[in-house]
C-alpha positions as a printed NumPy array, in Angstrom:
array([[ 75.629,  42.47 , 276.432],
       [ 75.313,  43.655, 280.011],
       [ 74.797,  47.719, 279.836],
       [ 74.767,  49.328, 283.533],
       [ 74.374,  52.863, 284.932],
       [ 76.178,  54.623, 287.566],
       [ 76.876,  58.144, 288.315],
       [ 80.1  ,  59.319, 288.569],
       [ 80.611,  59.507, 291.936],
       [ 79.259,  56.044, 292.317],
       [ 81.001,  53.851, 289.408],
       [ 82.427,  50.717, 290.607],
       [ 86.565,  50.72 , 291.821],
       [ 86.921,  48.401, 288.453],
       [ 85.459,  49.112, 285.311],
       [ 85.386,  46.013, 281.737],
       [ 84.469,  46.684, 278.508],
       [ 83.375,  49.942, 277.125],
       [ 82.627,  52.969, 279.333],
       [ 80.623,  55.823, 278.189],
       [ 80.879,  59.057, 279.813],
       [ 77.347,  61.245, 279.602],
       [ 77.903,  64.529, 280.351],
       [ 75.132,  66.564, 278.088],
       [ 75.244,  69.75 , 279.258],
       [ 78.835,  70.534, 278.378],
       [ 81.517,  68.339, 278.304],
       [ 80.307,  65.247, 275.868],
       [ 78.771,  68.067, 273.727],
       [ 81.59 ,  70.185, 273.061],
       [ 84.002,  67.177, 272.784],
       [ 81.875,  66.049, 269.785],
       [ 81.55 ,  69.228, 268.213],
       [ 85.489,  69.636, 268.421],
       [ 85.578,  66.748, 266.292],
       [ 83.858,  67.884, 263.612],
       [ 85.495,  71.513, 263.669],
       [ 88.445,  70.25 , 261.79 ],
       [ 90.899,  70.6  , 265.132],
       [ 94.365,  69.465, 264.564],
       [ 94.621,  67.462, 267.925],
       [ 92.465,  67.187, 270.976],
       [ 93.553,  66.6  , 274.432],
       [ 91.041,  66.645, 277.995],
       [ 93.252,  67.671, 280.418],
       [ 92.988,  68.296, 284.3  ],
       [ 93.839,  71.393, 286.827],
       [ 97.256,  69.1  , 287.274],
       [ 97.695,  69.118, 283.918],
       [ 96.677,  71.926, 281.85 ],
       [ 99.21 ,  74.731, 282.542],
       [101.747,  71.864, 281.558],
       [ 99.616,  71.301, 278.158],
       [ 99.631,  75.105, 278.059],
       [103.458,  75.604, 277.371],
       [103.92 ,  72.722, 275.441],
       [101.453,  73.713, 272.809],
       [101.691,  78.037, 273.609],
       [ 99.797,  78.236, 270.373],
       [ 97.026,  76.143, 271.807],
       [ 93.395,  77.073, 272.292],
       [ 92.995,  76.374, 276.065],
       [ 88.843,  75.955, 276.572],
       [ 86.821,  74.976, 279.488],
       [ 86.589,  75.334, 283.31 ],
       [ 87.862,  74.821, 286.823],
       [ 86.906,  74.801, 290.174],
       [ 90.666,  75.859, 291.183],
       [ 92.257,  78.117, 288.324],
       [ 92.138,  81.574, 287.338],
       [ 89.468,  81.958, 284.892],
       [ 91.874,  83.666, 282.507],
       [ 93.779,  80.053, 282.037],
       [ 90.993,  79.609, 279.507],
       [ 90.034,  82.096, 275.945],
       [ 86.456,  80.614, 276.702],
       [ 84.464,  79.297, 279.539],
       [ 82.499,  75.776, 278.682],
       [ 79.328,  77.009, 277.603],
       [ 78.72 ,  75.523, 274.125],
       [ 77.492,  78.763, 272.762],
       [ 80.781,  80.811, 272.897],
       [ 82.59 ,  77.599, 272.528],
       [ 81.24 ,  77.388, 268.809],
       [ 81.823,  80.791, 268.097],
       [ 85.844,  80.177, 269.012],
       [ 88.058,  79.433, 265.642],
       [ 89.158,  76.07 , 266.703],
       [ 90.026,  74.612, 262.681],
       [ 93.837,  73.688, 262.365],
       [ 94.337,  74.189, 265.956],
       [ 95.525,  71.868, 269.159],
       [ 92.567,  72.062, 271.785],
       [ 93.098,  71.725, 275.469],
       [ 90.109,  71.094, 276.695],
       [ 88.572,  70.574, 280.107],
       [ 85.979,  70.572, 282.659],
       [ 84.456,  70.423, 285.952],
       [ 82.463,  67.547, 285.495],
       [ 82.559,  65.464, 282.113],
       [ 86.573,  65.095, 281.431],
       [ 86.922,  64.537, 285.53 ],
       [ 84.751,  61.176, 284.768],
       [ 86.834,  60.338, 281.582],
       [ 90.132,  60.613, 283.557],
       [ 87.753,  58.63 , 286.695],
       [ 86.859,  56.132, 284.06 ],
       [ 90.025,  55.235, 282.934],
       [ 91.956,  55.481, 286.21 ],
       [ 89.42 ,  52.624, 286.917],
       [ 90.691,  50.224, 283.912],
       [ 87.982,  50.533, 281.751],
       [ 89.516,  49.25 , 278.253],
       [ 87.672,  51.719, 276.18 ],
       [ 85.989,  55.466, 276.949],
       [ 83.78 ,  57.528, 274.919],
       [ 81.973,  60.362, 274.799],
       [ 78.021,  60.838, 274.585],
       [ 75.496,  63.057, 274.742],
       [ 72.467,  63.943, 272.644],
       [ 74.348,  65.214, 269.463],
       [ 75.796,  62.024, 268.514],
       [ 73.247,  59.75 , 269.965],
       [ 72.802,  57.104, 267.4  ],
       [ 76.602,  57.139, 266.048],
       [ 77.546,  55.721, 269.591],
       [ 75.173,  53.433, 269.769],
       [ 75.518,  52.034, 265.738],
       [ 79.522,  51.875, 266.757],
       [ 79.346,  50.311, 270.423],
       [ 77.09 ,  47.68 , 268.824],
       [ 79.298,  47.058, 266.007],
       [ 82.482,  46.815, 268.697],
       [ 80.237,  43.565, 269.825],
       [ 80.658,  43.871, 273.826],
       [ 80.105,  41.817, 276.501],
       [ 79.808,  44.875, 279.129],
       [ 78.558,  48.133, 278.723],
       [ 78.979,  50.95 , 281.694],
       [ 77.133,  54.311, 281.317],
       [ 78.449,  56.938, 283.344],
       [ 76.194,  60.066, 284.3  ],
       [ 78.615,  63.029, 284.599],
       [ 75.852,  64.696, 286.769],
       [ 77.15 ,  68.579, 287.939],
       [ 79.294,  68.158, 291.09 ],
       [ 78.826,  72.078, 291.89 ],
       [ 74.358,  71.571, 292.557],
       [ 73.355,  70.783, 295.785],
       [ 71.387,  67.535, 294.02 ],
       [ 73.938,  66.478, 291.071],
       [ 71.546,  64.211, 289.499],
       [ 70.78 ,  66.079, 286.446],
       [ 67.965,  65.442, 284.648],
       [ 69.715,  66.009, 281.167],
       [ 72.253,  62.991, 281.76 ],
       [ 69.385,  60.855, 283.281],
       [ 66.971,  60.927, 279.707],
       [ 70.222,  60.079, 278.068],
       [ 71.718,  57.278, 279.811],
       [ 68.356,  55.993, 279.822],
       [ 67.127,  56.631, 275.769],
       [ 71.35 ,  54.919, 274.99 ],
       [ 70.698,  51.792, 277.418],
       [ 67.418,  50.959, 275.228],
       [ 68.372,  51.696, 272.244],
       [ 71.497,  49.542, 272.426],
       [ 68.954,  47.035, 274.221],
       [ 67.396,  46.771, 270.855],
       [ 64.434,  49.155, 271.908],
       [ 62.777,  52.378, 270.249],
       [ 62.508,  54.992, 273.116],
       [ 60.515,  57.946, 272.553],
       [ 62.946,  61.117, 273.482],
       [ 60.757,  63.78 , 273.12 ],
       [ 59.19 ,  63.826, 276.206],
       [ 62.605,  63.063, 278.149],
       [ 64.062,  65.856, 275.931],
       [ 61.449,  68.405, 276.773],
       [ 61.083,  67.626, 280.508],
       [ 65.024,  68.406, 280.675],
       [ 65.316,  71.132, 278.997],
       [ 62.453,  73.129, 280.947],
       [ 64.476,  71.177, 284.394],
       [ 67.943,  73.321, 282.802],
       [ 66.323,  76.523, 282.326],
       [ 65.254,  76.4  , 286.288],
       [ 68.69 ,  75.17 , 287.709],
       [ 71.225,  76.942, 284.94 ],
       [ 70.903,  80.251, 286.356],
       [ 72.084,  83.257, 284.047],
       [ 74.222,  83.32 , 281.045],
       [ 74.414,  79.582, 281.173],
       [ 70.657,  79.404, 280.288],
       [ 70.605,  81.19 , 276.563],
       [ 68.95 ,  78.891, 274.162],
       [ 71.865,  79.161, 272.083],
       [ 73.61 ,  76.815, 274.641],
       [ 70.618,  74.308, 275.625],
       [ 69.66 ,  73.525, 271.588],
       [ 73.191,  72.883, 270.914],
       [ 73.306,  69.988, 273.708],
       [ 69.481,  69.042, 273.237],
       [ 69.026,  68.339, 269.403],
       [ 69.621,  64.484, 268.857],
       [ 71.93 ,  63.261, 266.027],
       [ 73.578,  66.816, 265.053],
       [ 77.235,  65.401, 264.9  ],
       [ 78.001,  61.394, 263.578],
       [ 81.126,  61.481, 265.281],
       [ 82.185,  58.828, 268.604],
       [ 85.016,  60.507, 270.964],
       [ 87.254,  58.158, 271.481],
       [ 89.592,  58.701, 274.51 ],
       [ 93.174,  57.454, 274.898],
       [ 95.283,  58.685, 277.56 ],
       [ 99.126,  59.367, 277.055],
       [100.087,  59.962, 280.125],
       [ 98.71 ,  60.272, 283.797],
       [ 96.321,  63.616, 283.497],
       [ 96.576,  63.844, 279.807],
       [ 94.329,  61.98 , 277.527],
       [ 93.896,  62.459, 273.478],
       [ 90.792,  62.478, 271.799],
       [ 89.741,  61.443, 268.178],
       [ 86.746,  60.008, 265.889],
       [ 86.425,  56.545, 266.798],
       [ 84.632,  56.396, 263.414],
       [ 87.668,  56.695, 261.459],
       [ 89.655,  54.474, 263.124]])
């Protein structure tokens, strides 16, 4: 199994196999937690996209961020501490982000046959089920955080690298990676972004067995469910 690393900016024009998109600090995180949260449906949707989503499910719970939109397109910004405090259980989520569901749609524009989801939270689930899937090529994608003047984040780094080992049949050590990035996000997410609330729920490894897996229905709008159950 071949297992290579690229940011998102930099993946290659065509992607084989399995892509998995790393975007720790929000989008991967959230996306697994929705899973577990007992949502009716999930879809990632995009600034082209989401005011569509909007009126076709008007009792959706429209979550997330953008670059481009009002803020008030969304009940809740993508910080994962007021995201888990939203009721979310029997409910369609339209969900999306600046960084994370922009390399999901990126990832699949670029033929990759299957995308997940990873982060911290659901660590070893992804790795137990990309193993089991038996692939011949693996591509990690670092989200990274388009809106920093340096959009290598550390927090994607430490877990591309800790999933590429692991699934390379080695025992990293996290807890040094894990403590060097979250003392890196307390100096570069300035404000509100920083309460702990939002950094333990993206930072704790193996909180949530779940694997997003993402299928896209049509051109901006892609579905999300527990590759677990499937």
């Amino acid at each position: 199994m071949k297992v290579s690393v690229y940011w998102s900016w930099d993946m290659p024009e065509k992607l084989e196999g399995i892509a998995v998109v790393i975007d720790v600090y929000a989008a991967s995180s959230n996306i697994a937690a929705f899973l577990t949260r007992s949502v009716a449906k999930l879809y990632v949707a995009s600034d082209a996209t989401i005011l569509d989503l909007k009126k076709q499910y008007p009792l959706g719970v429209a979550i997330g961020e953008s670059r481009t939109l009002p803020k008030d397109t969304f009940i809740c910004n993508n910080w994962p501490g007021n995201v888990s405090e939203v009721d979310v259980s029997g409910k369609t989520v339209l969900y999306m982000s600046n960084n994370g569901t922009r390399a999901i749609a990126e990832a699949m524009d670029k033929g990759a046959q299957t995308v997940i989801a990873a982060g911290f939270v659901n660590i070893a689930a992804t790795v137990d089920w990309i193993l089991g899937q038996k692939p011949s090529t693996v591509t990690l994608i670092e989200s990274g955080e388009i809106s920093f003047t340096d959009p290598k984040v550390m927090e994607d780094i430490v877990c591309a690298q800790a999933l590429k080992e692991l699934m390379e049949g080695k025992k990293p050590d996290m807890t040094a990676g894990i403590r060097d990035a979250k003392a890196y996000m307390k100096t570069v997410y300035k404000g509100t972004r920083d309460d702990p609330r939002n950094i333990n729920l993206t930072m704790v490894p193996n909180t949530l067995p779940v694997v997003p897996l993402c299928r896209q229905l049509s051109p901006g709008i892609i579905e999300v469910t527990n590759a677990t159950r499937e």
